[in-house]
Every structure is written in structure tokens, then in C-alpha cells.
C-alpha positions as CSV (number, residue, x, y, z in Angstrom):
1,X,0.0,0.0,0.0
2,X,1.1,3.3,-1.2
3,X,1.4,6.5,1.4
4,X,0.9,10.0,-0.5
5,X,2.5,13.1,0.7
6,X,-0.1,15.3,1.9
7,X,0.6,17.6,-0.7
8,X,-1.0,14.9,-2.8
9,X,-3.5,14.2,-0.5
10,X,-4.9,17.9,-0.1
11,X,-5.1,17.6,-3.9
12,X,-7.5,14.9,-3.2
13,X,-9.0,15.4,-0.5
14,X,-11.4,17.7,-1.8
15,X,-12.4,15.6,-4.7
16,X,-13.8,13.0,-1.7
17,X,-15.7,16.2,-0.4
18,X,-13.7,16.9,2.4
19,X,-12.4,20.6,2.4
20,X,-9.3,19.9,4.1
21,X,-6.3,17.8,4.6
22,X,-6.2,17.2,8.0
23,X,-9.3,16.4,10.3
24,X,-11.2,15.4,7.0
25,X,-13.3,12.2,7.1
26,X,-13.5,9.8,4.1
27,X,-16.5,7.2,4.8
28,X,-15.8,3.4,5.0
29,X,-13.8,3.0,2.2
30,X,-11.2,-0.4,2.3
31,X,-8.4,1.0,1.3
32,X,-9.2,4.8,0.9
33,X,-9.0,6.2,4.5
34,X,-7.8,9.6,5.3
35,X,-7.0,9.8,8.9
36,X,-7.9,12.4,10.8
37,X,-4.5,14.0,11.9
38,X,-2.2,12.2,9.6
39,X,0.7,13.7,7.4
40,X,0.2,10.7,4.6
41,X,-3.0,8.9,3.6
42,X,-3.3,5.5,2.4
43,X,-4.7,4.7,-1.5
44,X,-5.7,1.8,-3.4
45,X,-6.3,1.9,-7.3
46,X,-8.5,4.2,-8.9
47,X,-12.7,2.8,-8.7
48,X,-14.6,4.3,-11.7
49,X,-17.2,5.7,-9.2
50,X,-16.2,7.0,-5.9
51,X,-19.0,8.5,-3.2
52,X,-18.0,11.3,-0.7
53,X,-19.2,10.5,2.8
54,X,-18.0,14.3,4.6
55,X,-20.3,17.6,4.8
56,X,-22.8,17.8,1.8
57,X,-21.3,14.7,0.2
58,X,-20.7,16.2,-3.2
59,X,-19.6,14.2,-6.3
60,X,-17.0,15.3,-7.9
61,X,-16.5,14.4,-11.9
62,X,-12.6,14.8,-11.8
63,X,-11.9,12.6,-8.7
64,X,-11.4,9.1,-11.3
65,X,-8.5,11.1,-13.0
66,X,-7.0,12.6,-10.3
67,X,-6.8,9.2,-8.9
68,X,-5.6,7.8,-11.9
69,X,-2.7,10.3,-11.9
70,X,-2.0,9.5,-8.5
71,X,-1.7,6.0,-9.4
72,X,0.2,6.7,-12.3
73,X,2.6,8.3,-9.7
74,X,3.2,5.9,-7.1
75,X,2.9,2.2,-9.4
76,X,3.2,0.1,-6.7
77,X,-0.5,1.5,-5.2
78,X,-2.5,-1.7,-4.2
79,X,-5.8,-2.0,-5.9
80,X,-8.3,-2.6,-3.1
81,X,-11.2,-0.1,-3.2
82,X,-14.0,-1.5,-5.0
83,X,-16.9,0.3,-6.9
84,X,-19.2,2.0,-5.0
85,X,-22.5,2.7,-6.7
86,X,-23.9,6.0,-6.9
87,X,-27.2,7.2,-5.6
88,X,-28.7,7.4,-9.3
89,X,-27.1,4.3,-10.6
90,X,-27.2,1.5,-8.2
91,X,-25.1,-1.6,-8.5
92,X,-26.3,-4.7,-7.6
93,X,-24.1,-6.1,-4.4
94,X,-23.3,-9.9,-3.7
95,X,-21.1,-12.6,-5.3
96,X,-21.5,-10.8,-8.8
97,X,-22.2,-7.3,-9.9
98,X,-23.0,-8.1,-13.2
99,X,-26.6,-8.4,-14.2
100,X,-27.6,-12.0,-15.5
101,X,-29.8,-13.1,-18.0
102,X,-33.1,-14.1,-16.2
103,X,-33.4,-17.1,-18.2
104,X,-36.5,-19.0,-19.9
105,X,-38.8,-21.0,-18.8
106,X,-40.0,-24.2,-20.1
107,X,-43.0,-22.2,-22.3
108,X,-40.4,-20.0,-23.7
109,X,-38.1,-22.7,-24.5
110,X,-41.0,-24.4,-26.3
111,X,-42.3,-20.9,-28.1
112,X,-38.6,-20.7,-29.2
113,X,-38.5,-24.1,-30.2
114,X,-41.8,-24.2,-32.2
115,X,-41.1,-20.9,-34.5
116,X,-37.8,-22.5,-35.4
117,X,-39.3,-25.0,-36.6
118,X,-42.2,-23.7,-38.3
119,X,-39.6,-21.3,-40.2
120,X,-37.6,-24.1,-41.4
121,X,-40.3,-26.1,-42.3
122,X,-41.3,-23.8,-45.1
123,X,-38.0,-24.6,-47.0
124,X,-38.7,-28.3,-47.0
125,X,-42.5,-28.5,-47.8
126,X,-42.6,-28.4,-51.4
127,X,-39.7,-31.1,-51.6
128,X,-42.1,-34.5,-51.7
129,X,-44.8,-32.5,-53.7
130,X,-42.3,-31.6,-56.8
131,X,-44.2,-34.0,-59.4
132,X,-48.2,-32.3,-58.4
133,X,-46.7,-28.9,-58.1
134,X,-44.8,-28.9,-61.5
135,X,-48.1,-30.2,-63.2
136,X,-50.8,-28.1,-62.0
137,X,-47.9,-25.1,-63.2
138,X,-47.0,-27.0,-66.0
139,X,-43.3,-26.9,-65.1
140,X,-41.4,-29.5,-67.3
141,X,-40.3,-32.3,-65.3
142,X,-36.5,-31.5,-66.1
143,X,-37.1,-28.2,-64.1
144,X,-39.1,-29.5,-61.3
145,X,-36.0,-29.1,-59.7
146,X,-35.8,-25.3,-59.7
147,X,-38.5,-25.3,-57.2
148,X,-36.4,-26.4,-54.7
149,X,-33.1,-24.6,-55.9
150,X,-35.1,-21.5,-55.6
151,X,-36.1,-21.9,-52.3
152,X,-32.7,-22.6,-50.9
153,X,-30.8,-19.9,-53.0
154,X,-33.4,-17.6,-50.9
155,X,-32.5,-19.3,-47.3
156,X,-29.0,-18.7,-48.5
157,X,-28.9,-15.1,-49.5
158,X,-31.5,-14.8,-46.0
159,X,-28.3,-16.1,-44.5
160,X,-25.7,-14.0,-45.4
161,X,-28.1,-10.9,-46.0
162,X,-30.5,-10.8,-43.4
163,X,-29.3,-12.5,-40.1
164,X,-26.6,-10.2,-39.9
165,X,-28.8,-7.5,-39.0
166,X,-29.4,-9.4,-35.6
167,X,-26.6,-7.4,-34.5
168,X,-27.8,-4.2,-36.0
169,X,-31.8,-4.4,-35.6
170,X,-34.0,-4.5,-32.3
171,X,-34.4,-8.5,-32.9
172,X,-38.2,-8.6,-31.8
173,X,-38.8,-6.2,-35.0
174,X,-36.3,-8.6,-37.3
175,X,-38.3,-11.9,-36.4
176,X,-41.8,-10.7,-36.8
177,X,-41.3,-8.7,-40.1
178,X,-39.0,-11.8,-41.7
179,X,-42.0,-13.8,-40.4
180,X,-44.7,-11.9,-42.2
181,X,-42.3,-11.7,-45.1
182,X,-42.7,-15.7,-45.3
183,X,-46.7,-15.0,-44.8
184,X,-46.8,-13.3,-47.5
185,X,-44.5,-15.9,-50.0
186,X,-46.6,-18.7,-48.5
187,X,-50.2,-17.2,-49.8
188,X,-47.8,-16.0,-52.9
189,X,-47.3,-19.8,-53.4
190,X,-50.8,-21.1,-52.6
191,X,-52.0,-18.5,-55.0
192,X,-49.7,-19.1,-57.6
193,X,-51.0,-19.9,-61.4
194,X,-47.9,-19.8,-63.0
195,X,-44.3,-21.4,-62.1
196,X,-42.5,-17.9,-62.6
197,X,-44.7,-16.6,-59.5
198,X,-44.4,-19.4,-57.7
199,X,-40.5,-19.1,-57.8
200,X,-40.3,-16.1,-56.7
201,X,-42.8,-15.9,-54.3
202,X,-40.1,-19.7,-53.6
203,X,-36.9,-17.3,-53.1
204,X,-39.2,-14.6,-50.7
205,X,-40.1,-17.6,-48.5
206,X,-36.1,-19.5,-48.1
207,X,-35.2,-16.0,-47.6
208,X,-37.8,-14.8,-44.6
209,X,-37.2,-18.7,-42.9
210,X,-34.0,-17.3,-41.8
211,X,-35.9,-15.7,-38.8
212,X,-35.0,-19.1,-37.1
213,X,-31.6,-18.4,-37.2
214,X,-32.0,-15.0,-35.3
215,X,-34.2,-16.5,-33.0
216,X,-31.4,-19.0,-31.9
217,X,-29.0,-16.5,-30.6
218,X,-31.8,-14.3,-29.2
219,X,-32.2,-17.7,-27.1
220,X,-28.8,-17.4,-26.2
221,X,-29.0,-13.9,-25.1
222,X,-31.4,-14.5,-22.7
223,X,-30.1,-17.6,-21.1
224,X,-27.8,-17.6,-18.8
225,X,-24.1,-19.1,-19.3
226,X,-24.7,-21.8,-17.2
227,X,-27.7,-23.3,-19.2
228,X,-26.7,-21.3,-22.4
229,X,-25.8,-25.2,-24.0
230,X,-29.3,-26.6,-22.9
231,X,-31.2,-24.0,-23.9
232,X,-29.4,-24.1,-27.6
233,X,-30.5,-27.6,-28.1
234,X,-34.2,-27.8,-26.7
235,X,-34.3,-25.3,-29.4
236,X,-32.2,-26.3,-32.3
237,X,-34.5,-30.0,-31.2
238,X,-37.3,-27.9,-32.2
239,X,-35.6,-26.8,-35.9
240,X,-34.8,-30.0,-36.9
241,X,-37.7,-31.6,-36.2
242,X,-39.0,-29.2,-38.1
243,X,-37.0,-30.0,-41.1
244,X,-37.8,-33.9,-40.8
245,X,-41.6,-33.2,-40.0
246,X,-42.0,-30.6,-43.2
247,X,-42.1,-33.8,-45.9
248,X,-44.5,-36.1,-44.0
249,X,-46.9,-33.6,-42.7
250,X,-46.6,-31.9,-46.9
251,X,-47.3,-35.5,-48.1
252,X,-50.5,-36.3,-46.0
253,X,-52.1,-32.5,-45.9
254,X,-51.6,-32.6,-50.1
255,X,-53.1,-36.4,-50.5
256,X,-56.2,-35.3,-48.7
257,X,-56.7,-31.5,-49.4
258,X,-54.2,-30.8,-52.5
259,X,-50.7,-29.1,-52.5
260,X,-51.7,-25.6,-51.9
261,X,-53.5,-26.6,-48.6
262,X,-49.9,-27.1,-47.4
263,X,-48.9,-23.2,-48.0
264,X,-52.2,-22.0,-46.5
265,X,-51.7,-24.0,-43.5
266,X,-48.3,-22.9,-43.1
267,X,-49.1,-19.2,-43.6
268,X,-51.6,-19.2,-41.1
269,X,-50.0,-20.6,-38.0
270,X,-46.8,-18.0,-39.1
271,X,-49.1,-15.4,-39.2
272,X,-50.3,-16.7,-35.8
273,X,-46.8,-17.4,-34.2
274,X,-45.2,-14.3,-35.0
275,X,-48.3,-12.5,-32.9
276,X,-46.9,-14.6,-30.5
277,X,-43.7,-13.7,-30.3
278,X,-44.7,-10.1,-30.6
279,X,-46.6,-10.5,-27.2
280,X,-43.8,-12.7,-25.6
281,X,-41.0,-11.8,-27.0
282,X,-38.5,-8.8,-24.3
283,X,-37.1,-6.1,-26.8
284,X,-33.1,-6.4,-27.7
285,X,-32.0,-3.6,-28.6
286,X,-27.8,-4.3,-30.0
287,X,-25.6,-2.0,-28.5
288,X,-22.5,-0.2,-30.6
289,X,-24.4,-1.0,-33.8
290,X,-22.4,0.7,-36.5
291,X,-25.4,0.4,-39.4
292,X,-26.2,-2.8,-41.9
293,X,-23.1,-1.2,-44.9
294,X,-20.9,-1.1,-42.1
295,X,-22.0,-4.6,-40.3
296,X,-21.9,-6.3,-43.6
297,X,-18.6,-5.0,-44.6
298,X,-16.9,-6.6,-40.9
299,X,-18.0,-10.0,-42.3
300,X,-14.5,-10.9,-43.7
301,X,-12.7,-9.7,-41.1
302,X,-14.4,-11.9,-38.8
303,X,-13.9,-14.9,-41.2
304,X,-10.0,-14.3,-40.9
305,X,-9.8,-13.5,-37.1
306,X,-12.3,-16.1,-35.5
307,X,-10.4,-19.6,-35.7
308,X,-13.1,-21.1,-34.1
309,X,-15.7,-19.9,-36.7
310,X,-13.9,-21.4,-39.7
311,X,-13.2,-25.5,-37.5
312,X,-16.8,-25.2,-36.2
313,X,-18.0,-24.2,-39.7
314,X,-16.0,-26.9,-41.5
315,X,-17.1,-29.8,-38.8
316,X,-20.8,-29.3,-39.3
317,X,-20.7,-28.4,-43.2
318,X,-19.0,-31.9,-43.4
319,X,-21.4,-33.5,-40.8
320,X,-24.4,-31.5,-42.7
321,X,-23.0,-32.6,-46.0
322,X,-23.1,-36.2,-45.2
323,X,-27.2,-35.6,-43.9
324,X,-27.7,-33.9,-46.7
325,X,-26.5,-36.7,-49.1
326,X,-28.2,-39.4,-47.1
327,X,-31.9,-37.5,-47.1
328,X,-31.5,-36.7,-51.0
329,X,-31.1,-40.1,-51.7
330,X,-32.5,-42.3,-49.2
331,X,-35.8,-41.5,-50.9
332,X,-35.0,-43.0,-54.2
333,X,-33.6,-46.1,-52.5
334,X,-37.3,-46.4,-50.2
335,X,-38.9,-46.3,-53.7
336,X,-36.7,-48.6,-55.5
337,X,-35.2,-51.1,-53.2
338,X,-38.0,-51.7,-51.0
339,X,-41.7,-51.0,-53.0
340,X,-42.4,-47.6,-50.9
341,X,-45.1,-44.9,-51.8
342,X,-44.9,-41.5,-50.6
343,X,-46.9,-42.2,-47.5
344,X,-43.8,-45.1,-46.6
345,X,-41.8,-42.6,-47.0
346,X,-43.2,-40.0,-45.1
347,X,-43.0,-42.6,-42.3
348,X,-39.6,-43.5,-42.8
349,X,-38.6,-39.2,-42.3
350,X,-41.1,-39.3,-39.1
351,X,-38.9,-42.4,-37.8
352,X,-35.5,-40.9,-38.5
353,X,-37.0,-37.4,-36.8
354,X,-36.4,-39.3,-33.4
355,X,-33.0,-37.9,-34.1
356,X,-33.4,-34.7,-32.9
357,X,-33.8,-35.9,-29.3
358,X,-29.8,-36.0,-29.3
359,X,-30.6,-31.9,-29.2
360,X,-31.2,-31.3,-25.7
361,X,-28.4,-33.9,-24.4
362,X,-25.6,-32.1,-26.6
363,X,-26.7,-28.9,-25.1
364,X,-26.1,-30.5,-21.5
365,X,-23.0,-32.3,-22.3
366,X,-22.3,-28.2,-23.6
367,X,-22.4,-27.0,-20.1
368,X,-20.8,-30.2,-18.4
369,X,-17.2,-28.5,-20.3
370,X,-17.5,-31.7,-22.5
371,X,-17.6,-30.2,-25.8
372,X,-14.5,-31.8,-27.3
373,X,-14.3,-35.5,-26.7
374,X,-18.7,-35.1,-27.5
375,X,-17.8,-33.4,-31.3
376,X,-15.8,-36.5,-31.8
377,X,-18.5,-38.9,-30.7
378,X,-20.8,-37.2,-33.0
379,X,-18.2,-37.4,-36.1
380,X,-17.7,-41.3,-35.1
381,X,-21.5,-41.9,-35.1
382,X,-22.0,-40.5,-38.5
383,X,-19.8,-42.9,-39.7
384,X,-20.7,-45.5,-38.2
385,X,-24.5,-44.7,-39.6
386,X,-23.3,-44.9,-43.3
387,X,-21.3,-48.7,-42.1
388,X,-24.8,-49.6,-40.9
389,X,-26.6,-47.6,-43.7
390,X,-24.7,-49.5,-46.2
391,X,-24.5,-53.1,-44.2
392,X,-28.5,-53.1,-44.0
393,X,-29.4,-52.2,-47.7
394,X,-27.1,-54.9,-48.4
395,X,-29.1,-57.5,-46.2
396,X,-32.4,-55.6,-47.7
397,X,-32.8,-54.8,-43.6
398,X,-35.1,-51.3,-43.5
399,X,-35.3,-51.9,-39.5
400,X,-31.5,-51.3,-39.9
401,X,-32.1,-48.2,-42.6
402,X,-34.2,-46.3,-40.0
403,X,-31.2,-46.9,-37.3
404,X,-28.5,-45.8,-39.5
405,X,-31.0,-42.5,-40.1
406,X,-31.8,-41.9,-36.6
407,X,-27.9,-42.3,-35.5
408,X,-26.9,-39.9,-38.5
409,X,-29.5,-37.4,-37.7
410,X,-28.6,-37.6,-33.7
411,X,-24.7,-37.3,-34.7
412,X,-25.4,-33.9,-36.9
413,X,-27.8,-32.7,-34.7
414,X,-25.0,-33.1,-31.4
415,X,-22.6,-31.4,-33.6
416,X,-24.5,-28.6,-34.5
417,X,-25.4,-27.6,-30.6
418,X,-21.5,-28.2,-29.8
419,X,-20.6,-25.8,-32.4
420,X,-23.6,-23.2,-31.7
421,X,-22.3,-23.0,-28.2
422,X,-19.3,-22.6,-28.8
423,X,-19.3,-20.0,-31.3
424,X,-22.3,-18.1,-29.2
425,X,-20.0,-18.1,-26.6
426,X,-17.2,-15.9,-28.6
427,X,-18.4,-12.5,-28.6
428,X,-22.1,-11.5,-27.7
429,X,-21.8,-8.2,-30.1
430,X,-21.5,-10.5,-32.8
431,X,-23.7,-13.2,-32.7
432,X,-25.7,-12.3,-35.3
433,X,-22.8,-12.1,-38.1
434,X,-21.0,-15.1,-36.5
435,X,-24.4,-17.6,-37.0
436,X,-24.8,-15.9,-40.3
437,X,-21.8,-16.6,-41.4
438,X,-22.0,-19.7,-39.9
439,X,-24.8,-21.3,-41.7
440,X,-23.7,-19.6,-44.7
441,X,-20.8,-21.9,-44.9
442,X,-23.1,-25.4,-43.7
443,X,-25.1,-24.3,-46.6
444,X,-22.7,-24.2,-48.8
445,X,-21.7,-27.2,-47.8
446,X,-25.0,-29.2,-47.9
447,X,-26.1,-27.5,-51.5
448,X,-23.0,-28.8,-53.1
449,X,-23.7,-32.4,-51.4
450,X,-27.3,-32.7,-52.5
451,X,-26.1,-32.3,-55.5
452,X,-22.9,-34.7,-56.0
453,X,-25.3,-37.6,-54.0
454,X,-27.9,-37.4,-56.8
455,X,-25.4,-38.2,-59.5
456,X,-23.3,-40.7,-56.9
457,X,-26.3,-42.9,-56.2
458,X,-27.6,-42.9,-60.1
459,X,-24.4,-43.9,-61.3
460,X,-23.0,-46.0,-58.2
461,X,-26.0,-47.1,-56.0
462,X,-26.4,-46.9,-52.4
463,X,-22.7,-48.0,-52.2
464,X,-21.3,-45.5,-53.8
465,X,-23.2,-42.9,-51.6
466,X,-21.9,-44.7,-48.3
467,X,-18.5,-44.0,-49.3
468,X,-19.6,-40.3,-50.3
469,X,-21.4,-40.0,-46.5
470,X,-18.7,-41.7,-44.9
471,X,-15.9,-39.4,-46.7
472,X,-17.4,-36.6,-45.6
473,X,-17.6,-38.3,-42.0
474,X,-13.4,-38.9,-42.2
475,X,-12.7,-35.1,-43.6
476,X,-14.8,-33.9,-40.3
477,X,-12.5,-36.4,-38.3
478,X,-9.1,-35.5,-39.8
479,X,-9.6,-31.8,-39.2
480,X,-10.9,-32.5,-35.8
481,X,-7.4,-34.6,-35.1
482,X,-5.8,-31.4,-35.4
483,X,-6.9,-29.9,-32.3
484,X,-5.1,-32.3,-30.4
485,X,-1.9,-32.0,-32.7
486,X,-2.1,-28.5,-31.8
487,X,-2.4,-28.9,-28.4
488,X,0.7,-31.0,-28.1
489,X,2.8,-29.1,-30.4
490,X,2.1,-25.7,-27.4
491,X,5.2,-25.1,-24.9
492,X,4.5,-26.8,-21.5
493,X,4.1,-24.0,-19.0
């Protein structure tokens, strides 16, 4: 502890509203007492708020830097007076000082959970329904596809585009209007007499589903660290059963009401949801916002500085490749190999949807500070799901086709809540661009698979997209290897 000569402390001594050196009173301050008849005062390092306890008790705005400069002074000062709330501005006391998330309760969660799903749904809907859709808009057959390639090319530029603003926007506001945004390409869809509407009214509704991906790190927000990983995966449970409900709800709704009953349902209970949310949703408002030209130009450098974003990125595009590749094809294979209609293989993507219970146990193995060795598990068990994928069609076993898909989906699905906690972990300020970017690079990833498995399975069979799945499986593992290479490469301290 550090004595100042009262020259220095009559310097200060008025700043703690004390008029004079000697026979001035400083109230209970550890470690900032000015003794009554003392030539030298004791000082610890300079709090950011400091109350006067002597006559009127007046603040005074210079007292931090004459402190400071005092510090500055005498270096070896001991830093032991702690902040001291003012009058106007209290500061919570006890163990932390810092204001916690409140948390969410179980209905929140399941709001959460239910929008995310609903908004990812939308992408999906139109995928079993490609042959009734392109004949009632008299698509050719060749260009059935586009439907779907429209769509994603929308969640994509939604993606980079639009979840960005997260960090920009009041996110209550972002939601709702992407929300209504999909309202209105839904009824654009159901409405649709021609296939150029129906495209573009296609793109509008991949675009607005993005609202799922801002409503993930608004989760975040509010949780607190401690449950951060749980919450994240009751969630992200909710968005990929979403995305394996979408086809076998489509296929049912459009065998007994037609294909645009599909889009009407869906538009209403957005319409409904996003009141919802409206109602329940608290207001977060980002802080040091520096406007959408300038958000959107920080993208790259957050590419290059975040380590973590490009591994994380790379482990679930591989892991999202390999789903991706199974789901495009297994459907052909259903049909082919084993006799199945569209109703069998509705079933078959309600059975592999079991899957998504993996959600909420990645997010607690999260918390437990078992993130590593649990991102290898996962990479493992998508392996392993192609070996059994690939072993059952073999043996003509569908009992062992619907295990293989529930593994693979549980494995992706564990990887995904590793890696979202993780990266939401990072830097608060920028969760928005981080998830963007983020998905961005999965769907890159998963577009470019859905792809090469449609031309691997007609020309090499279900074999042939194994070893695609389980390649994709390796390259996650390989990568992964290198964090321990890394690790044991670092001086030992």
C-alpha cells in the first residue's frame, strides 16, 4: 500500500468532499482512509465511481483522474477499493455485480423451439410435392427441380443478408417482419398460377425462414451461461424436427386437401406465431451498432480473425454434407429397393426425426465442459451410420435403414449444438454475423452435397453414396485430429 504526501492528499481530498487535509473524514472506504491527523493517507487503485461521505457529500466528476494520476505516480498503489455505486445508478451487491440473464422458462423454451421450426419447415414443404406442383404449373419435369433450388438460393442469400442485422436491428422487429415476409410468400405460393410466381414468391419464403436463425442467438441472449448449452439444443430440437416433420406432414395435408392446402396451412400458423412472439418476445435492442453497410462490410474480417468460426463451420458443413447426401437419396432407394409410396416414405422421415432428441443432451454435455471429446462422438457416429446404412441395404434390412438415419441425424444434430455454443460463446456483439456466417458456410456445404449424392447414387448405387457419407464423416475427423496435434505441439508451461 502506497502512502501520499499530503501535498497529494490535499489535492484529493477535496475531490472525496472533504475541504481539508487534516481532520477530513472519508467514509468506510477499504483501502481509501484519510486519517484524521495524519501527514500521509493510504490509497488503493482508482474505482470508476467513488461516493463522498463528509459535509454535503458532493460528487465530484474529476476525482477518477485525479486518482488515476495518482496511481500513475506511485505504481506500486494496491488496488483494493471496490466500486461504489452511486445514488442514481445503483449496483447490484453480492457474489457478482453483473446483471444475468433471467433465463427461460420451459414455455419460452417451447415458443422458441416451435417458430424454429415452423420457419424451417417452409423450406422443405414443397420437396415430396415436386411432381403435383410442376403439373398443375405445367413446369417441365427437367425443371421440377428449380423449385427447390429456388427456395434454398433464398435461405441462403436470407443467410448472409438478413441474419446479420441481428446485430444491427432490435431482434423482436427482425423476427416478426421476416415472419410476415414468409406470410406473405406462403399465400404468394398457394396463390400461384404460373411457375414464374411461384419461384419467386419460392426465393421470398427461403429467404424470410431465416428468422429461425436469429431467433437461436436471441435464445442465447437470454439464457444464462450456465444453461446457455441446454437452452441451444431444446431449441435447435425444435428446428430440426422441423425440417424432418416438413415432408410427412406436406405429403398427408396434399393427399387429402391438394398441395396448396400445405402453403395455406403454413401461412396461417406464421401469421399466428409471429403474434406470439410479438406478445412474448422482451425487446433487444444491440448495443454499438455501426449500421447494416458497415455490419456487412466486418463480415471478412471476422472470417479471418475467428479460428473457431472457420473449425466449427468446417465440422458441421461436413457432418451437414453427409445428412444432406443421405436425405437426398434415401428416398430413391425407399422407392426402388423396398416397393415404398410417398406415404412409406413419409414414415420412414417421421422415424428418422427421433433424431433430434440428441438436441437437448448435446446442449447439457455443452455446459458439463465436454464439448471436445462429445464433437468427436458425434463425427464417429456419422460414420458408423453410413457402415450400418450400407450393411443393412445390403441385407435388404429397413429396421437397420431407420437406425442408420436416426444415428446420422442424432450425430449432426449433437454437432450442431456443440458448435452453436461454442461460437455463441465468442463475442455477444456479434452473434448475429457469427451464426450468419455460420450457416452460410453449412449451406454451402449441404447444397454442393445434395447435389454430387444425386449423381453418386444414379451412377454407383447406395454403395457408392456410403463412401460419399462416410468421406465426408473422415474429412470432419481428420480436421478434428488437429486440435489435439495442436495442443501437443504448445510449450508446456
Amino acid at each position: 500500500m502506497s502512502k501520499l504526501p499530503c501535498a497529494d492528499q490535499r489535492q484529493l481530498a477535496p475531490s472525496f468532499g472533504i475541504g481539508k487535509c487534516d481532520g477530513g473524514r472519508v467514509g468506510q472506504h477499504r483501502g481509501a482512509k484519510v486519517a484524521g491527523s495524519s501527514t500521509y493517507c493510504t490509497l488503493g487503485a482508482p474505482p470508476p465511481q467513488l461516493e463522498g461521505h463528509c459535509g454535503r457529500g458532493r460528487q465530484h466528476a474529476g476525482t477518477r483522474a485525479k486518482v488515476a494520476r495518482l496511481a500513475r505516480v506511485y505504481p506500486d498503489t494496491v488496488p483494493e477499493i471496490p466500486h461504489v455505486p452511486l445514488p442514481q445508478a445503483p449496483v447490484p451487491t453480492g457474489p457478482s455485480s453483473a446483471a444475468a440473464p433471467p433465463g427461460l422458462s420451459s414455455g419460452q423454451m417451447l415458443l422458441f423451439a416451435v417458430a424454429c421450426g415452423l420457419c424451417v419447415a417452409n423450406i422443405y414443404f414443397a420437396q415430396p410435392l415436386l411432381g403435383p406442383i410442376a403439373a398443375a404449373l405445367q413446369l417441365p419435369a427437367g425443371l421440377a427441380g428449380l423449385i427447390m433450388t429456388l427456395t434454398q438460393l433464398g435461405y441462403g442469400a436470407g443467410l448472409l443478408l438478413l441474419v446479420p442485422l441481428a446485430d444491427v436491428m432490435e431482434n423482436r422487429r427482425l423476427i416478426v417482419l421476416a415472419m410476415g415476409g414468409a406470410v406473405i410468400g406462403l399465400a404468394g405460393i398457394a396463390l400461384s398460377d404460373s411457375a414464374a410466381s411461384f419461384l419467386a414468391a419460392s426465393f421470398i419464403v427461403g429467404g424470410c425462414a431465416v428468422a429461425a436463425q436469429v431467433l437461436v442467438p436471441l435464445a442465447s441472449h437470454l439464457a444464462p451461461e450456465a444453461t446457455r448449452g441446454k437452452v441451444v439444443g431444446n431449441i435447435m430440437a425444435g428446428l430440426l424436427g422441423g425440417i424432418m416433420l416438413a415432408r410427412p406432414f406436406s405429403s398427408i395435408v396434399a393427399a387429402a386437401f391438394g398441395w396448396r392446402a400445405v402453403f395455406w396451412i403454413s401461412a396461417a400458423l406464421m401469421a399466428l406465431v409471429a403474434l406470439v412472439l410479438w406478445r412474448a418476445l422482451p425487446q433487444r435492442r444491440p448495443h454499438g451498432a455501426g449500421g447494416y453497410a458497415r455490419t456487412m462490410a466486418s463480415l471478412p474480417g471476422i472470417i479471418g480473425r475467428t479460428p473457431q468460426l472457420r473449425r466449427r463451420a468446417f465440422y458441421q458443413g461436413m457432418m451437414f454434407a453427409a445428412f444432406q447426401a443421405f436425405w437426398t437419396a434415401v428416398p430413391l432407394l425407399l422407392a426402388r429397393e423396398f416397393g415404398m409410396g410417398q406415404g412409406g416414405i413419409a414414415l420412414f422421415a417421421l422415424a428418422g426425426a427421433a433424431g433430434a432428441l440428441a438436441a437437448p443432451w448435446a446442449g447439457r454435455l455443452a455446459d458439463r465442459g465436454l464439448t471436445q471429446p462429445a464433437t468427436g462422438a458425434a463425427m464417429l457416429a456419422a460414420l458408423l451410420s453410413f457402415i450400418i446404412g450400407a450393411v443393412s441395404v445390403h441385407f435388404h434390412s429397413l429396421a437397420g435403414l431407420v437406425l442408420a438415419a436416426v444415428l446420422l441425424d442424432g450425430a449432426v444434430q449433437l454437432c450442431q449444438v456443440l458448435s452453436l455454443r461454442t461460437l455463441f460463446m465468442l463475442a455477444p456483439e456479434l452473434r448475429g454475423r457469427i451464426n450468419g456466417l455460420f450457416m452460410t458456410l453449412i449451406f454451402l456445404c449441404a447444397a454442393a452435397a445434395s447435389g454430387l449424392a444425386a449423381a453418386i447414387y444414379t451412377f454407383h448405387g447406395w454403395g457408392g453414396l456410403s463412401l460419399l457419407g462416410a468421406a465426408f464423416a473422415v474429412a470432419a475427423l481428420l480436421f478434428y485430429s488437429t486440435e489435439f496435434r495442436r495442443r501437443s505441439m504448445l510449450p508446456a508451461t
